[in-house]
C-alpha positions as CSV (number, residue, x, y, z in Angstrom):
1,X,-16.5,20.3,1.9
2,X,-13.2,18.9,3.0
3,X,-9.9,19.5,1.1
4,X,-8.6,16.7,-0.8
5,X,-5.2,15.6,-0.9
6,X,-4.5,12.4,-3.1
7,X,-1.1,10.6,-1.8
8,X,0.7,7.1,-2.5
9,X,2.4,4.7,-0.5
10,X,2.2,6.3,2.4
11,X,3.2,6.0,6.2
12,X,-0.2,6.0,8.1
13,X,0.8,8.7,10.6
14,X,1.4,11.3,8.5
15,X,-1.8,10.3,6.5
16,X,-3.5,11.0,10.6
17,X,-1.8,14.3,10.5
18,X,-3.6,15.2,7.6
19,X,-7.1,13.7,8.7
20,X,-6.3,15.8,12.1
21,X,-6.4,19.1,10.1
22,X,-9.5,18.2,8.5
23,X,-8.6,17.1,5.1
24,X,-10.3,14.4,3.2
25,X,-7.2,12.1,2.3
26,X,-7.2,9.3,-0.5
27,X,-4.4,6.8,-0.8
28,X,-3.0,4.6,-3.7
29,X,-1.6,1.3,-2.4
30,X,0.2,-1.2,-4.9
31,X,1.4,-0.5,-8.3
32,X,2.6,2.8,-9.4
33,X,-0.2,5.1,-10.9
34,X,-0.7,5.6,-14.7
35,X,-1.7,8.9,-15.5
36,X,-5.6,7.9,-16.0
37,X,-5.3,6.9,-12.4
38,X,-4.1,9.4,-11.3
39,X,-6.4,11.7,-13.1
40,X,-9.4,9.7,-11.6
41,X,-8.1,10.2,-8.0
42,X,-7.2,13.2,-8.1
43,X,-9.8,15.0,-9.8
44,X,-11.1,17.3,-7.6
45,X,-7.6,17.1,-5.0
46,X,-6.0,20.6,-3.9
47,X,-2.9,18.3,-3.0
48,X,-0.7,15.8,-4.2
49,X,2.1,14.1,-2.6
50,X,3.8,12.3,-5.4
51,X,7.3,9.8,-6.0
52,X,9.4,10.0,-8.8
53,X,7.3,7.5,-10.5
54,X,4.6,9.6,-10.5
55,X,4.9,11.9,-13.9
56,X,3.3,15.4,-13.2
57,X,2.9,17.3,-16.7
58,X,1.1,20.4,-17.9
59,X,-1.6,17.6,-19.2
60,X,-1.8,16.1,-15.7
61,X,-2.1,19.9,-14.3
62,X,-4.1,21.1,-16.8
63,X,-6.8,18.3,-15.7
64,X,-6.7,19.2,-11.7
65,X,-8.1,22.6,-11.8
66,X,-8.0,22.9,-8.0
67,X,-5.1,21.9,-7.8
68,X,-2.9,24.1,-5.3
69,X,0.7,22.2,-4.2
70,X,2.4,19.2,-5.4
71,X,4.8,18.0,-2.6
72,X,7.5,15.7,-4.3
73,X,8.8,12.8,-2.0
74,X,13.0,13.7,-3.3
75,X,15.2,16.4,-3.4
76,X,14.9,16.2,-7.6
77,X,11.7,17.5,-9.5
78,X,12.4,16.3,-13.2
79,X,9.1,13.9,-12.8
80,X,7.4,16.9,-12.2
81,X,7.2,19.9,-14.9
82,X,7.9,22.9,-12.8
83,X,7.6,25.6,-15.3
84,X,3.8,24.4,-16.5
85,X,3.1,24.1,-12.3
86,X,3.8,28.0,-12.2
87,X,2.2,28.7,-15.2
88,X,-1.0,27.4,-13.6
89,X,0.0,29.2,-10.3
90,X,0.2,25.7,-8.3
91,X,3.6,25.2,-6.1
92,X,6.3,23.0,-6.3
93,X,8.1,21.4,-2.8
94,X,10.6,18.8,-2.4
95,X,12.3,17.3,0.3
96,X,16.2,18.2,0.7
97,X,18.3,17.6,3.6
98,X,16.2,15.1,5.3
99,X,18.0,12.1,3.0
100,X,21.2,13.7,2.5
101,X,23.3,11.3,4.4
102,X,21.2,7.9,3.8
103,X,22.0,8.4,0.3
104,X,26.0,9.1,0.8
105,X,25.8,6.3,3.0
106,X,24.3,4.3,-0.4
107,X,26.6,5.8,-2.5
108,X,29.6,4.1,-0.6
109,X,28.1,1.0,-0.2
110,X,28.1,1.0,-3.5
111,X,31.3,1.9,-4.1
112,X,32.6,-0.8,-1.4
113,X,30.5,-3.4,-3.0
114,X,31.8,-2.7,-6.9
115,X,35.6,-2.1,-5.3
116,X,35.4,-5.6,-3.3
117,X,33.5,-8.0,-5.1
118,X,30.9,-8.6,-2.4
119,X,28.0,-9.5,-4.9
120,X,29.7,-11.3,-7.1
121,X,31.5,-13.3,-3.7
122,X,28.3,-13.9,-2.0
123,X,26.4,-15.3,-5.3
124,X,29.3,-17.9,-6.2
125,X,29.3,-19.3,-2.4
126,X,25.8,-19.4,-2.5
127,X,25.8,-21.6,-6.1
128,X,29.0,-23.2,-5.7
129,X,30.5,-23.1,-2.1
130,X,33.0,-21.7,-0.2
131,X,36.1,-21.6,-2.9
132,X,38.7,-21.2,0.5
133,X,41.9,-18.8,0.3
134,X,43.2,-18.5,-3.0
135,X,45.4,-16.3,-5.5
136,X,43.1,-16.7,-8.6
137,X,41.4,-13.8,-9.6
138,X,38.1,-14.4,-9.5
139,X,37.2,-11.9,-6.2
140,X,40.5,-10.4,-6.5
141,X,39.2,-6.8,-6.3
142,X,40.4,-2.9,-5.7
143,X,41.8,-1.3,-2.6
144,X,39.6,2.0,-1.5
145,X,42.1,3.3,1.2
146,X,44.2,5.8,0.2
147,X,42.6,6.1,-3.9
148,X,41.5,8.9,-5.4
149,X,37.9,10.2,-5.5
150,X,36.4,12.0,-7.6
151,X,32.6,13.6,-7.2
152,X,30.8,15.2,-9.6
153,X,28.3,17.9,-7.9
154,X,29.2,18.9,-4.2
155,X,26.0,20.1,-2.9
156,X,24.9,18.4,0.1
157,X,25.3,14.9,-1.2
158,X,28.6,15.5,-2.5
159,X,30.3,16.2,0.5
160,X,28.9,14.5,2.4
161,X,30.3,11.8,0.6
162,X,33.4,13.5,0.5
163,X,33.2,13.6,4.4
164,X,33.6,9.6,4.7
165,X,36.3,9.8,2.2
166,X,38.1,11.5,4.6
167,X,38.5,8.4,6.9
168,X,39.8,6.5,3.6
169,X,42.8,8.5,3.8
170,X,41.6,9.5,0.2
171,X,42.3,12.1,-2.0
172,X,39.3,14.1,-3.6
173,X,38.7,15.7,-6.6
174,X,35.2,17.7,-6.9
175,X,33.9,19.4,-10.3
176,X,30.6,21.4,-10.0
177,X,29.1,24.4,-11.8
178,X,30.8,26.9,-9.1
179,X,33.6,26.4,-6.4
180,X,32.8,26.0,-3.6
181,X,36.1,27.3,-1.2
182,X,34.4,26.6,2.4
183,X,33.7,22.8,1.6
184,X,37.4,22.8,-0.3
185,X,38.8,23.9,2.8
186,X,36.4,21.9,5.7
187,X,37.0,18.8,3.7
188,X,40.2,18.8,1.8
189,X,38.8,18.7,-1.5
190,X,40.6,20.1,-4.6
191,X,38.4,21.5,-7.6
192,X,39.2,20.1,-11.1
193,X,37.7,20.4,-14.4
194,X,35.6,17.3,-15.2
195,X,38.1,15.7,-17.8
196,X,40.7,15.8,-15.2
197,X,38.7,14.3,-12.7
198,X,37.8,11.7,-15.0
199,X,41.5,10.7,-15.8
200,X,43.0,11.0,-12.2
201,X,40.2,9.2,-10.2
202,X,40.0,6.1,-9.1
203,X,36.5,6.2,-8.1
204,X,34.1,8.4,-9.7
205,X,30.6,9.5,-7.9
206,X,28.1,11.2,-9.5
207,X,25.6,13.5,-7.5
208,X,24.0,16.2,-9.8
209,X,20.7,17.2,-10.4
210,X,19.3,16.0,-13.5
211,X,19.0,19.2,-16.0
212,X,19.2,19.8,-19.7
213,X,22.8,20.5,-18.8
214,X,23.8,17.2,-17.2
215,X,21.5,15.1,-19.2
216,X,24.2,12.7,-20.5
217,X,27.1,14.3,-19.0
218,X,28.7,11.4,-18.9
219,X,29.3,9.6,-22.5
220,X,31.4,7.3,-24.7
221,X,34.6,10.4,-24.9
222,X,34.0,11.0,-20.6
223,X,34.1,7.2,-19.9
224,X,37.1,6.9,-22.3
225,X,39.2,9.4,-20.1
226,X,38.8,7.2,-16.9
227,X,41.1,4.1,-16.0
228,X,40.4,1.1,-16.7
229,X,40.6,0.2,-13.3
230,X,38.1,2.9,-12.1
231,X,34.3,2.6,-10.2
232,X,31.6,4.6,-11.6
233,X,28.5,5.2,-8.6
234,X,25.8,6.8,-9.5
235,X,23.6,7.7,-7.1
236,X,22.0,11.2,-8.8
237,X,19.3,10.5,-11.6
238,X,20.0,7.5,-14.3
239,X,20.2,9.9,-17.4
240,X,23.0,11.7,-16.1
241,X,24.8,8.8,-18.1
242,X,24.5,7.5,-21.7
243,X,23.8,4.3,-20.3
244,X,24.4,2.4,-23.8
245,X,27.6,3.8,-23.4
246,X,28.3,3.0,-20.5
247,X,26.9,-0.7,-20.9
248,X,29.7,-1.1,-23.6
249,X,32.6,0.3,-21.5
250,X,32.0,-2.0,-19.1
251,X,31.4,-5.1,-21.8
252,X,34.6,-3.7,-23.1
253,X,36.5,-4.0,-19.5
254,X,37.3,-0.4,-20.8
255,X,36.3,0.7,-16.3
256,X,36.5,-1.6,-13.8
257,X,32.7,-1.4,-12.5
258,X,30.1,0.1,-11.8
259,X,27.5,0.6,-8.3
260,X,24.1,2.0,-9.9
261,X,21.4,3.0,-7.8
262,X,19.3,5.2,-10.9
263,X,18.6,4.5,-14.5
264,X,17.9,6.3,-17.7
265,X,14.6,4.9,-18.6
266,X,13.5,4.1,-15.1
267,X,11.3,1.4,-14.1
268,X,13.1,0.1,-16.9
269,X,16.6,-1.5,-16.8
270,X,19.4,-2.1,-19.5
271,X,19.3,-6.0,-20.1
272,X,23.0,-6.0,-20.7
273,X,23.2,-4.3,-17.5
274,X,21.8,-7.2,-15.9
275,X,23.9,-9.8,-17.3
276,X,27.2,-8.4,-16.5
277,X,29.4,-9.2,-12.9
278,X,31.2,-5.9,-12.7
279,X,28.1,-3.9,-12.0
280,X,26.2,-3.9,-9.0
281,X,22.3,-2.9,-9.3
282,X,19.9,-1.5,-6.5
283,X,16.6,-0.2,-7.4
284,X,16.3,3.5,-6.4
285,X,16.8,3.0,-2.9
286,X,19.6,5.7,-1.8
287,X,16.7,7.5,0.7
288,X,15.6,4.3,1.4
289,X,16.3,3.9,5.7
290,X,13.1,4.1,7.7
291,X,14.2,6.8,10.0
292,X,15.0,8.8,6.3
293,X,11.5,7.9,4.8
294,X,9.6,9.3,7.5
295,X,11.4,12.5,7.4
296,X,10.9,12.9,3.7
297,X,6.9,12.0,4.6
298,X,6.8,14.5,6.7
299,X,8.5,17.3,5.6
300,X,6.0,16.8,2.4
301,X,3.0,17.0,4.9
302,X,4.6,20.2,6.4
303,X,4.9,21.7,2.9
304,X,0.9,20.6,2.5
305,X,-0.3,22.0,5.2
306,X,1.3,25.2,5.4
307,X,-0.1,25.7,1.8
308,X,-3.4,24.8,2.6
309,X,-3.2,27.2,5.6
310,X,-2.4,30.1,2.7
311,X,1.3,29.8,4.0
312,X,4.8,29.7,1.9
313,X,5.3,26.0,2.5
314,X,9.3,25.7,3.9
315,X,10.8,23.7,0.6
316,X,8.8,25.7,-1.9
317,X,10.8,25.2,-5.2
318,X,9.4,27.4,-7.3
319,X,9.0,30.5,-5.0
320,X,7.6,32.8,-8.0
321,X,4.6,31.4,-7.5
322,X,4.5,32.6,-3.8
323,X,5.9,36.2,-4.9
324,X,3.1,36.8,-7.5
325,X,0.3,36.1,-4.8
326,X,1.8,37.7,-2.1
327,X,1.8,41.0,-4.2
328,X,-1.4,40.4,-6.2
């Protein structure tokens, strides 16, 4: 009996990779799957590759009793509950690296888009022509060069958006759980306590993980510290901010803007949020480059076939797991 690995949305050559090893491999297409469909596809799978969207609980696990590896499509695994996963002895793999510099790249386009008025520009020629060369302040927007920026977690993501800054001529400001003196010195960054990054930058980036730590790290006090004239990007996981909070700063003209590419009750958006011209909105897309999709697909097959092999799969996130069968 082939093994059965249950994946969604998919790009068909890593699907062939697994068919070439002799797994049986079943496919969702088209909208997201609720947890009874995932249940009913999966029933019997040894693998999953899963998206954020897919929610992976100790009710979801507890119903897959052959289940052996979920392979997360991201670098984050709060859709997936990690410490039920090892209970049950089934591993845990992500994807980092692979999308580290598609999402920086996000993260300033963001930034650039917020700082510059380029949504709000291109919708008013689009509904009401081109307004020609004027001093009224209707796209009047920010200068980047030569601001301040400040980034909130400086893992990979974090400097390598710090890295761009550096052609900005821009000064930065980092605040993460631990210094970090190699990427102070390589890139010129200065570590400050969040408050002070919050008052002295001019553009604030957020790239943590999502934890029980930084679950609203960002609130109505933190969003009072900034200027009025400062960006907030968030490109790390929507709850990071109390996003009722920060729909009422920006109401308020209390910040400038904000570039969001993640939301706190994802699918689902704040309607204020999508009301108001000083934000600009993607949906989740910061890995979202072909060339950065297809390494994410295929680092998760790697991480699938090594376990199914009986092998440590390369991104295994929670390694206990691996340690208590390797000494059982």
């Amino acid at each position: 009996m082939a093994t059965v690995v249950v994946t969604t949305r998919f790009f068909p050559e890593e699907v062939e990779r697994l068919i070439q090893a002799g797994h049986e491999v079943r496919v969702h297409e088209g909208e997201p799957l609720g947890k009874a469909g995932l249940l009913a596809l999966a029933r019997d799978a040894e693998a999953l590759i899963v998206l954020l969207s897919d929610r992976i609980d100790d009710e979801v696990l507890g119903n897959l009793p052959r289940l052996r590896i979920v392979a997360n499509l991201g670098v984050g695994v709060d859709n997936i509950d990690v410490a039920a996963a090892t209970r049950r002895g089934v591993m845990v793999t992500n994807t980092p690296e692979v999308l580290t510099e598609a999402t920086a790249d996000l993260a300033w386009a963001l930034l650039l888009a917020v700082a510059r008025r380029v949504v709000e520009a291109d919708r008013d020629l689009r509904q009401e022509g081109f307004p020609g060369w004027t001093f009224l302040p209707k796209h009047l927007g920010l200068e980047v060069f030569g601001k301040t920026l400040g980034i909130v977690g400086f893992g990979r993501i974090g400097q390598a958006v710090a890295r761009r800054a550096r052609g900005f001529g821009m000064t930065i400001l980092y605040h993460s759980r631990t210094r970090k003196p190699e990427a102070e010195n390589a890139l010129g960054a200065r570590f400050s306590p969040l408050e002070e990054l919050l008052r002295e930058s001019d553009f604030v980036v957020l790239c943590v993980p999502l934890s029980p730590e930084t679950r609203h790290l960002l609130g109505a006090r933190e969003l009072s510290l900034m200027k009025k004239t400062a960006v907030l990007v968030n490109v790390a996981r929507g709850p990071v901010v109390d996003e009722e909070a920060l729909v009422r700063a920006l109401k308020e003209e209390r910040i400038w803007g904000a570039g969001l590419d993640v939301f706190e009750r994802e699918p689902e958006v704040h309607p204020e949020l999508l009301r108001l011209r000083n934000v600009v909105l993607t949906p989740h897309i910061g890995s979202a480059t072909w060339a950065t999709r297809r390494r994410m697909a295929a680092l998760a097959v790697d991480n699938v076939l090594a376990a199914l092999r009986g092998e440590q799969p390369p991104t295994l996130v929670n390694k206990e797991v691996w340690t208590k069968r390797a000494t059982a």
